[in-house]
C-alpha positions as CSV (number, residue, x, y, z in Angstrom):
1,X,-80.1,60.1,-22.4
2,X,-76.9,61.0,-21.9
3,X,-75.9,57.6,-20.6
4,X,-76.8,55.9,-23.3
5,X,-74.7,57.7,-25.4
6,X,-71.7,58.0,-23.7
7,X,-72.2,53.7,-23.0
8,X,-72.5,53.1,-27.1
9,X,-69.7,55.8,-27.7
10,X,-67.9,53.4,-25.4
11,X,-68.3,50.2,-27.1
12,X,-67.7,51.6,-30.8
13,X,-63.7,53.3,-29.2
14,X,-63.7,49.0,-28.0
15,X,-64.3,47.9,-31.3
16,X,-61.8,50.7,-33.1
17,X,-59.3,49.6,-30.4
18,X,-59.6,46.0,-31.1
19,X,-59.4,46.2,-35.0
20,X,-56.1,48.6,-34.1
21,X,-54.7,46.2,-32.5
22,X,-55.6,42.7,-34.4
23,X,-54.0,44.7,-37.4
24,X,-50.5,45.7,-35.8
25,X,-50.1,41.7,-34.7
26,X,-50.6,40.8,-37.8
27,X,-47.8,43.2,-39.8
28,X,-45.4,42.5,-36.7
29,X,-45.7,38.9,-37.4
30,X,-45.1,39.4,-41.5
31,X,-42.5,41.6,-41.1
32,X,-40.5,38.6,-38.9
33,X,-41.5,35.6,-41.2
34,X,-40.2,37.8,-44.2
35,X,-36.9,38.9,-42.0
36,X,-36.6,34.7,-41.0
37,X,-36.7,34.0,-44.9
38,X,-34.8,37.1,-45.8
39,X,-31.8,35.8,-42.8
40,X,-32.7,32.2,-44.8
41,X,-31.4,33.2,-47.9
42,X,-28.6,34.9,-47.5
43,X,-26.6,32.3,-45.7
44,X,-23.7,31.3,-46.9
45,X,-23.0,28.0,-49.0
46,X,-19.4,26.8,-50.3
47,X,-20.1,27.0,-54.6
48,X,-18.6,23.1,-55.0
49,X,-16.7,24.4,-58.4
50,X,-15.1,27.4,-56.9
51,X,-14.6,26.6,-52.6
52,X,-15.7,30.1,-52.5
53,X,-18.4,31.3,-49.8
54,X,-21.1,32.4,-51.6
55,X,-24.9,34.1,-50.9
56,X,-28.1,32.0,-52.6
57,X,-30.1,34.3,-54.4
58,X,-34.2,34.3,-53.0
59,X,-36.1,32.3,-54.8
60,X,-38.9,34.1,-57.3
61,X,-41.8,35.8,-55.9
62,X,-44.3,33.4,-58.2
63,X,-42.9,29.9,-56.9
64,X,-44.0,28.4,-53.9
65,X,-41.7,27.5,-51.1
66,X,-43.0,23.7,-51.6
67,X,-42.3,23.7,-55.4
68,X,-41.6,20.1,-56.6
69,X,-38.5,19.1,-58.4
70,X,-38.6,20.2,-61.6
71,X,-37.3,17.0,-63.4
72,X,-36.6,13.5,-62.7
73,X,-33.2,11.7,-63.0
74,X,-32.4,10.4,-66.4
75,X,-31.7,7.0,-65.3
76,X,-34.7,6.7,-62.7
77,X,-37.1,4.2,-64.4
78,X,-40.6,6.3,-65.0
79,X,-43.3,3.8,-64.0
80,X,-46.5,4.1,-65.9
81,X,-49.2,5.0,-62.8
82,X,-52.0,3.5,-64.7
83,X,-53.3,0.5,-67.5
84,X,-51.0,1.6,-70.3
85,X,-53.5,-0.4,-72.8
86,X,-56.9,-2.1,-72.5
87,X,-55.6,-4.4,-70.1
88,X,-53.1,-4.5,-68.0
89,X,-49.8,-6.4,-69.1
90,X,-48.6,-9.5,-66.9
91,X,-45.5,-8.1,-65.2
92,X,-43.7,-11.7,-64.6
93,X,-40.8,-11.3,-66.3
94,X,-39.3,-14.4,-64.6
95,X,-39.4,-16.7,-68.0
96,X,-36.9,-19.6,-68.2
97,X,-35.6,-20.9,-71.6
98,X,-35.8,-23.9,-72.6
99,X,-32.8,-25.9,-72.8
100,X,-30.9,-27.4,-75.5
101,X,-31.4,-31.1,-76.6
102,X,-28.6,-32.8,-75.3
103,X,-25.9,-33.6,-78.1
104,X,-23.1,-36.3,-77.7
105,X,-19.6,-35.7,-79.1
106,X,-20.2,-39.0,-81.2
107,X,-23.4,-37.5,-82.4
108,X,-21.7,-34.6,-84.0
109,X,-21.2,-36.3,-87.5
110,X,-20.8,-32.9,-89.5
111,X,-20.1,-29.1,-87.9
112,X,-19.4,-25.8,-89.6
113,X,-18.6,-22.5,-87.9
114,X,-19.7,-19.5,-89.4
115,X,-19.4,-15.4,-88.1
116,X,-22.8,-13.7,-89.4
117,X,-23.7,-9.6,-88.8
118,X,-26.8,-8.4,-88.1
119,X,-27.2,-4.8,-89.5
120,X,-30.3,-3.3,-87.7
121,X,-31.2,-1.3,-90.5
122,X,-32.5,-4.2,-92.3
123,X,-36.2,-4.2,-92.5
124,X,-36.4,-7.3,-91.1
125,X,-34.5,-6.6,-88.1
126,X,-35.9,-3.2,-87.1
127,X,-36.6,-4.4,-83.4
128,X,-33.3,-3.7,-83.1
129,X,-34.2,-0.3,-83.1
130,X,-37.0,-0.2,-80.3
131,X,-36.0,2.2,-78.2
132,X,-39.5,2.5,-76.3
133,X,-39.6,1.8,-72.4
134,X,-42.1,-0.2,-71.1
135,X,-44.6,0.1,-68.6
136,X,-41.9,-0.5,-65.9
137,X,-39.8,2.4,-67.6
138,X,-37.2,-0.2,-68.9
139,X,-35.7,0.6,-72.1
140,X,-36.3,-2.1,-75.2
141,X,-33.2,-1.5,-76.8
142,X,-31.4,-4.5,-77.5
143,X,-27.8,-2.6,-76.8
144,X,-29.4,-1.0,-73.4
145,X,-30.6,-4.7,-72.7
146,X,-27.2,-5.8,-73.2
147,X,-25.5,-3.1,-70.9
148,X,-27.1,-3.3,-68.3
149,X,-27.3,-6.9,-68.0
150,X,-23.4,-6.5,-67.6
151,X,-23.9,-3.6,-65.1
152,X,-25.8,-5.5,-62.8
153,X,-24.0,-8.3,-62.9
154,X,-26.3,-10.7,-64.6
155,X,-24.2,-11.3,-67.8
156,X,-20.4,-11.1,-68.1
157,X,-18.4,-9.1,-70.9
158,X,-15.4,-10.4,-72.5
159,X,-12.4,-8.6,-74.3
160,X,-12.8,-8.6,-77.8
161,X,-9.2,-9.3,-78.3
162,X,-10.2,-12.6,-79.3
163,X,-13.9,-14.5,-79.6
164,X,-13.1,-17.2,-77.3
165,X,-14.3,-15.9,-74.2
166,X,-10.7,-15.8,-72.6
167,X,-10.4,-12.3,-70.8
168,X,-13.1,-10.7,-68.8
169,X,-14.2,-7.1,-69.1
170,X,-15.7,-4.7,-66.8
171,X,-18.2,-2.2,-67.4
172,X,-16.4,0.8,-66.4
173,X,-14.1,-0.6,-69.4
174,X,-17.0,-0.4,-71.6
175,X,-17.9,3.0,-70.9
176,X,-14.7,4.0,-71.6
177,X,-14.9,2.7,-74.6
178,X,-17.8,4.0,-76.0
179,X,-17.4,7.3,-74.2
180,X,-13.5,8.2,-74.5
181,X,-11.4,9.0,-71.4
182,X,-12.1,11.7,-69.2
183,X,-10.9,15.4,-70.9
184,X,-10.1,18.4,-69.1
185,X,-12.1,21.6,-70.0
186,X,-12.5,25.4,-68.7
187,X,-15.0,26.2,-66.9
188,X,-16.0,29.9,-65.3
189,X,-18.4,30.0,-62.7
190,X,-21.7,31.6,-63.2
191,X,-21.5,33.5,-59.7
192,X,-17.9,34.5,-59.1
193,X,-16.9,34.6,-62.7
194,X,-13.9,32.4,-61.5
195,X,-12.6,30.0,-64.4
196,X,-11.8,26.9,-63.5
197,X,-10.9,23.3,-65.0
198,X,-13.1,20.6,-64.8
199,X,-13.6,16.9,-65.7
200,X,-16.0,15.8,-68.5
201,X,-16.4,13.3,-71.0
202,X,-18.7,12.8,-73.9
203,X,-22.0,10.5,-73.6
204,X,-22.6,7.9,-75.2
205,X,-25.1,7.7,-77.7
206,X,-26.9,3.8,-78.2
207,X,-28.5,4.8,-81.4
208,X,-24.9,4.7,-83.1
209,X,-24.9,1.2,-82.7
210,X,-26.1,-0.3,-86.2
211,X,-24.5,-4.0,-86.4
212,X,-24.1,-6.8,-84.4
213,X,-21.5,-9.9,-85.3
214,X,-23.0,-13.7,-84.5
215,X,-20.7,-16.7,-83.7
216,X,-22.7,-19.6,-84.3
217,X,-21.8,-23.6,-85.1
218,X,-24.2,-25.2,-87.4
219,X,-23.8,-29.0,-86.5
220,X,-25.6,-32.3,-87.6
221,X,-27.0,-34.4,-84.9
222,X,-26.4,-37.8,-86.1
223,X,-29.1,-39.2,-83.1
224,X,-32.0,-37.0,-84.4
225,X,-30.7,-36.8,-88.1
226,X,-31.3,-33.2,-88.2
227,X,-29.1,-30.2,-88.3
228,X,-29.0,-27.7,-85.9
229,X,-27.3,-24.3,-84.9
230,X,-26.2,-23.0,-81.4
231,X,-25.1,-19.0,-81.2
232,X,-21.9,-19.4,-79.1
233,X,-21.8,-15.1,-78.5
234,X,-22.7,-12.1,-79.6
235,X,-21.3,-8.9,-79.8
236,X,-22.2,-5.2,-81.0
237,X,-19.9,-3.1,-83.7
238,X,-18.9,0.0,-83.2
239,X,-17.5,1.9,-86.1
240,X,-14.4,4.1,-86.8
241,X,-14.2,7.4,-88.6
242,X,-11.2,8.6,-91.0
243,X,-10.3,12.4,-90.2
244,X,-12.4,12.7,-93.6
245,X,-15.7,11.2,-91.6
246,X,-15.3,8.3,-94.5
247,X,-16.2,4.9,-92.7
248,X,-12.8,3.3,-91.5
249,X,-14.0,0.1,-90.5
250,X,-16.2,-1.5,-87.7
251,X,-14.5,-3.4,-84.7
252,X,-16.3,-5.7,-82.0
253,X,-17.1,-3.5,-78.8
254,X,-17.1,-6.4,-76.8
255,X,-18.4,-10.3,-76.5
256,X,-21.0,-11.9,-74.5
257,X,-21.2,-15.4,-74.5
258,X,-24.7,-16.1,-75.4
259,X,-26.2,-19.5,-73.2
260,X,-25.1,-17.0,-70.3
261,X,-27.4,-14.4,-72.0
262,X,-30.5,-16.7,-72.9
263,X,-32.5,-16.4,-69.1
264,X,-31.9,-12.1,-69.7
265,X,-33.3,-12.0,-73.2
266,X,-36.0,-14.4,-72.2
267,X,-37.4,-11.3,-69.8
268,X,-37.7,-9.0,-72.4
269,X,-40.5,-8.6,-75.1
270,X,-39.4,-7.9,-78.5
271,X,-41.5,-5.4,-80.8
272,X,-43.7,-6.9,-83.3
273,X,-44.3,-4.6,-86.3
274,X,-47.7,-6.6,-87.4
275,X,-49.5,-7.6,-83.9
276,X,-48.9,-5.1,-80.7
277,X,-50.9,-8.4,-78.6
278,X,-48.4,-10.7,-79.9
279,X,-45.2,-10.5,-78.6
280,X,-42.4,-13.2,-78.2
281,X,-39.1,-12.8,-76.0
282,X,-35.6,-12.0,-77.2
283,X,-34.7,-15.5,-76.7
284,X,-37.5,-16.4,-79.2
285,X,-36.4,-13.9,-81.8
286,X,-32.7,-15.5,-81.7
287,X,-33.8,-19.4,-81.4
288,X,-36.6,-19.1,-84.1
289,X,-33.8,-17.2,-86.5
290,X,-36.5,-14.6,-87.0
291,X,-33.9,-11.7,-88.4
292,X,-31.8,-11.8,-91.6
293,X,-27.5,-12.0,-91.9
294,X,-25.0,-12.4,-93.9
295,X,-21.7,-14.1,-93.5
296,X,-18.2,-12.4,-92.6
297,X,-16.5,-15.4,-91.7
298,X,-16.1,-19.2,-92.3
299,X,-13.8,-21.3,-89.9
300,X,-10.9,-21.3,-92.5
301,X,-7.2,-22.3,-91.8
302,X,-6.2,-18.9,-92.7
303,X,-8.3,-17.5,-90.2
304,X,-9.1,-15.1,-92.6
305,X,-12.8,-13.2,-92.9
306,X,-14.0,-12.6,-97.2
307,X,-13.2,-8.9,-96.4
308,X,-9.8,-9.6,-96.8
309,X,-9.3,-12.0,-100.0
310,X,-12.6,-10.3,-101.7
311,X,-12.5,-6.3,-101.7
312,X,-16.1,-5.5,-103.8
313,X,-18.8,-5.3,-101.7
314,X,-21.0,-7.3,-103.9
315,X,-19.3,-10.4,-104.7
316,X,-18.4,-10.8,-100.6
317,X,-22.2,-10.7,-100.5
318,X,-22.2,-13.5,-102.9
319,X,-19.7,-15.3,-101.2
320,X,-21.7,-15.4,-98.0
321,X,-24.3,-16.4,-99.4
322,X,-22.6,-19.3,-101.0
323,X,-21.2,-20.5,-97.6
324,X,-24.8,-20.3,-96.6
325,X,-26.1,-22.5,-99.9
326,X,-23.3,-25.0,-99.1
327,X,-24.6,-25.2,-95.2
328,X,-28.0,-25.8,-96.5
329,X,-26.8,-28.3,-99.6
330,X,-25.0,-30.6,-97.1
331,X,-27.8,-31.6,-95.1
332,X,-29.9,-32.4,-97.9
333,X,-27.0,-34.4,-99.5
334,X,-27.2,-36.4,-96.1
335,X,-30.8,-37.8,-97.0
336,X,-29.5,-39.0,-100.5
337,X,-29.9,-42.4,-101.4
């Protein structure tokens, strides 16, 4: 009897012993990950604004070491991961325009050139104002359509120092433009309380632009007895503030010469207010004249625009308009018997 109880006494001190032991593995082996994590975090890292060595404060007890990034860039293009409609969209955007019917020089019986701007808030020309990305996470504004067709190359920019295409512009000299040279501000750093001077600048904001000026030839074609119109460029306004914030005036932010620009609008849907199924390309919206304008300038020898022999609003309305009536009334005088 008394064997068999010293022989289970035995086995239950085995089983105390084990569970002892299982247990003091396990805290030595938390106690080293949390001193590797603690040794982790409190390396030293050079603060980029300062040069200063500084300690990275641990991370919070409730977030994971394997948290994900917490944002994406701002110019990343967000990719829809699934149909973004009932069906999903054809995603060739490799549409060619069609080209121009050929017109000779001896065929050009009659030619006016006309300046024309196209202010976005129109209600016929709010496409302009689409600023929706699409289901590859490209933006539909026109004036992010137009910049970054220069930025990659695809389109170039010319000076608006004059609308004849004659000195190229880069797209750093755009941006600088738009967003104003580089200033230098104070800055203190968050960890060492240091102040230091940094570089910024201000962002540019596409939603200022309103207006967009049109050079265009409206030109009789003797061979098909019909007239026609070619947009030589186009280029967006920006405006320019008195100290009082009264409207100063709007100058050209820079010219694109527009047959360069047809096979990049072609690419890109435009918004259609009545019919989300039926779209039509940028290139369709400029050939088919589907927005509304009104004339700045006439090809004069004065090289003047109405603004400056016609100061009320109104009646350089009516004068555009009249160049407009006089484009229209000289074709029809052509048919007159």
């Amino acid at each position: 009897m008394r064997a068999v109880i010293f022989k289970k006494f035995t086995w239950i001190a085995l089983g105390v012993f084990f569970l002892i032991a299982v247990d003091a593995d396990a805290q030595r082996r938390r106690r080293a990950s949390e001193s590797n994590n603690t040794g982790t975090n409190n390396e030293t890292v050079t603060n980029p604004a300062t040069g200063n060595e500084v300690a990275t404060p641990p991370p919070p007890a409730n977030v994971p070491a394997t948290a994900p990034a917490p944002y994406q860039a701002a110019d990343t293009p967000r990719v829809s991961l699934r149909v973004n409609g009932i069906t999903a969209k054809n995603a060739n955007r490799d549409r060619i325009p069609l080209e121009y019917d050929h017109i000779r020089e001896d065929d050009e019986f009659w030619e006016k050139e006309i300046w024309q701007v196209i202010d976005i808030r129109e209600k016929m020309n709010l496409p302009f104002q689409y600023n929706v990305e699409d289901e590859n996470g490209v933006n539909q504004l026109f004036i992010n359509i137009l910049l970054n067709s220069i930025k990659n190359n695809e389109v170039e920019a010319f000076n608006p120092i004059d609308d004849r295409f004659t000195t190229t512009m880069s797209y750093q000299e755009i941006m600088t433009k738009l967003t104003g040279e580089e200033k230098n501000v104070r800055s203190i750093d968050p960890v060492t309380g240091e102040e230091t001077w940094v570089k910024t600048r201000d962002e540019f904001n596409p939603e200022t632009i309103k207006q967009y000026k049109i050079r265009e030839i409206w030109v009789f074609d003797k061979e098909a007895s019909a007239l026609k119109v070619r947009i030589l460029g186009i280029a967006p306004l920006v405006s320019r503030l008195n100290e009082d914030g009264s409207l100063r005036g709007t100058i050209p932010l820079f010219w694109v010469y527009y047959p360069d620009l047809r096979p990049v609008l072609a690419r890109f849907d435009v918004y259609n207010q009545n019919n989300d199924a039926a779209t039509m390309s940028w290139e369709d919206l400029f050939e088919m004249r589907f927005f509304t304008s009104y004339v700045v300038k006439e090809k004069n020898p004065y090289n003047r625009e109405i603004k400056d022999y016609i100061k009320d609003g109104v009646m350089r309305l009516l004068e555009g308009q009249a160049i407009k009536d006089r484009i229209f009334n000289k074709e029809q005088d052509f048919w007159e018997y």
